[in-house]
C-alpha positions in Angstrom: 0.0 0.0 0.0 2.6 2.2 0.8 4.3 1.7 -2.6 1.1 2.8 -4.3 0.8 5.6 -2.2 4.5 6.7 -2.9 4.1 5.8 -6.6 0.9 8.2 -6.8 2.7 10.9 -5.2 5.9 10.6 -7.5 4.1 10.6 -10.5 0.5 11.1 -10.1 -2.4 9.5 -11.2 -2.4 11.1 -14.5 0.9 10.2 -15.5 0.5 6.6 -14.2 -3.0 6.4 -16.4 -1.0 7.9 -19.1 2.0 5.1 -18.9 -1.0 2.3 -18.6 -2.5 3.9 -21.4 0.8 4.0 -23.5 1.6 0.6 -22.8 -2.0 -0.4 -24.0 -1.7 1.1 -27.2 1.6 -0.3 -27.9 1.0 -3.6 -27.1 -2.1 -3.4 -29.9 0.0 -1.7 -32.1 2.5 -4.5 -32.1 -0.4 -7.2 -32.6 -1.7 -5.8 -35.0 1.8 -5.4 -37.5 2.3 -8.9 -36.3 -1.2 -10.2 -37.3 -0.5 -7.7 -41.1 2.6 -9.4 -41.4 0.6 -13.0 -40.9 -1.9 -12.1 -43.8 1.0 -10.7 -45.9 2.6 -14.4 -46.1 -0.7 -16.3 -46.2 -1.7 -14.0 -49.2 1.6 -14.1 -50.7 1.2 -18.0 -50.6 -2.4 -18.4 -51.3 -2.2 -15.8 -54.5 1.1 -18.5 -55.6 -0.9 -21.5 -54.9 -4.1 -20.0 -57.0 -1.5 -19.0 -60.0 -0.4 -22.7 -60.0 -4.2 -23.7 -60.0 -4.6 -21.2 -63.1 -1.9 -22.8 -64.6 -1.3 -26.0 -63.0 0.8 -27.4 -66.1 3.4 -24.5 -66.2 3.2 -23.8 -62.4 4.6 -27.5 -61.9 6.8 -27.5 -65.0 8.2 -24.1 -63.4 8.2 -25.2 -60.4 6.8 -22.0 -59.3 5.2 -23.2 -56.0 8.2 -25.4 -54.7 5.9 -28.0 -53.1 7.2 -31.1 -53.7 3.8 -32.3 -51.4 1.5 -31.2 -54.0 2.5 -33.9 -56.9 -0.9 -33.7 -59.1 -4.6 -31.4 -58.9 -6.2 -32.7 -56.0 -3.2 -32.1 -54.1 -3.3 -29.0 -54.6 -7.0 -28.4 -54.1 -7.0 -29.7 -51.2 -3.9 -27.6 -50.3 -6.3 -24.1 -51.5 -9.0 -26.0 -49.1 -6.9 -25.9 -46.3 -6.2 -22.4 -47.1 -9.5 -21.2 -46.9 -10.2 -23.1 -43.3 -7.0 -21.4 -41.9 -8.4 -18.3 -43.6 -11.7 -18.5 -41.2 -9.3 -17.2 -38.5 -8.0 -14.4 -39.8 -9.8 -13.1 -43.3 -12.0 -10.6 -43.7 -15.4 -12.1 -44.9 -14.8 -10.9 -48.6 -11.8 -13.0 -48.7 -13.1 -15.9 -47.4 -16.5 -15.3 -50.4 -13.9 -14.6 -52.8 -11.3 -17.8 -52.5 -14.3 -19.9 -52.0 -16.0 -18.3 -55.4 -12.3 -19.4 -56.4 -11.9 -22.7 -55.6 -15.2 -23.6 -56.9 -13.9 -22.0 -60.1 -10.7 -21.4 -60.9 -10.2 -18.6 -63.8 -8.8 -15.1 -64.0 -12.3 -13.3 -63.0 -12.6 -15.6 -59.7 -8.6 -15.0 -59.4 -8.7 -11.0 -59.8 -11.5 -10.8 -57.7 -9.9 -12.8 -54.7 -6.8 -10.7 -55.2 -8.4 -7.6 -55.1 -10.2 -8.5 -51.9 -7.0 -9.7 -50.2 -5.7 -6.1 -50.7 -8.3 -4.5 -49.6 -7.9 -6.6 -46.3 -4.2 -5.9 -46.0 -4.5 -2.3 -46.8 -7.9 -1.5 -45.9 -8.8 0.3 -48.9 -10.3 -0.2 -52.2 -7.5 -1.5 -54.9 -6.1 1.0 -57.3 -5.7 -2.3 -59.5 -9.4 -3.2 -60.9 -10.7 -6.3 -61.7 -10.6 -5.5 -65.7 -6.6 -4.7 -65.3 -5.6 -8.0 -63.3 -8.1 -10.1 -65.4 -6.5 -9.1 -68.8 -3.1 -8.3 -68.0 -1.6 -10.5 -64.9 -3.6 -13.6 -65.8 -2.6 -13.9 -69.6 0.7 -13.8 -68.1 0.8 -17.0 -65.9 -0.6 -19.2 -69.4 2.2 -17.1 -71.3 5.2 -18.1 -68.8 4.3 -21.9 -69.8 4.9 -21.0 -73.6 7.5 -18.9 -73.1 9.4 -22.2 -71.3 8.4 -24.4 -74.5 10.1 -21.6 -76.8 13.7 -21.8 -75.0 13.4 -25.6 -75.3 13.1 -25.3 -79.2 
């Protein structure tokens, strides 16, 4: 008690709200840039994984997933299923509409859309990259990296 006391004196009980209050806003700080950098890597990895799905001939030619786990389709359906439980615990609830929509058909609209709502859950704003631009630009691309392998061969 008399530690309190002496505490309350030295300080006051504004600067000891003040320090509780500090430390409180710190600690959520740090949560949440450790639970920003979580989504980050899941995106990163689910965005790779749904590339692969796209292109699932080039992405495994390419290697582009390095998964030696995920030998054939299923494998890695089941992998994008898993995905989308883990994402239950973390993902906003247009992510978790937008992979589903994506696993239950994989193709460049399903893909853009997923991708645009996994930036707008990282950065909490709408996407500067629409729908049209990563449906006709980026997707074209992953088919193209498959021919572009075939070419060097010849």
């Amino acid at each position: 008690m008399q530690t309190v006391i002496l505490l309350l004196t030295a300080f006051g009980a504004g600067g000891l709200i003040t320090a509780w209050a500090q430390s409180l806003l710190d600690s959520r700080k740090r949560i949440g840039e450790k639970e920003h950098d979580f989504k980050l890597l899941r995106y990163k990895c689910i965005t790779l994984l749904m590339q692969a799905r796209i292109n699932w001939e080039g992405a495994r030619e390419a290697n582009r997933i390095n998964r030696p786990d995920i030998k054939n389709l299923q494998d890695l359906n089941n992998e994008l299923k898993a995905e989308l439980s883990n994402a239950l615990l973390f993902s906003e609830e247009g992510v978790i509409v937008s992979l589903g929509d994506f696993i239950k058909s994989p193709n460049g609209e399903t893909f853009a859309k997923a991708v645009i709502s996994m930036r707008k859950d990282l950065w909490g704003k709408s996407s500067k990259i629409g729908e049209e631009v990563l449906r006709t630009q980026f997707v074209p691309l992953i088919g193209k990296q498959q021919e572009l392998k075939e070419s060097l061969k010849a």
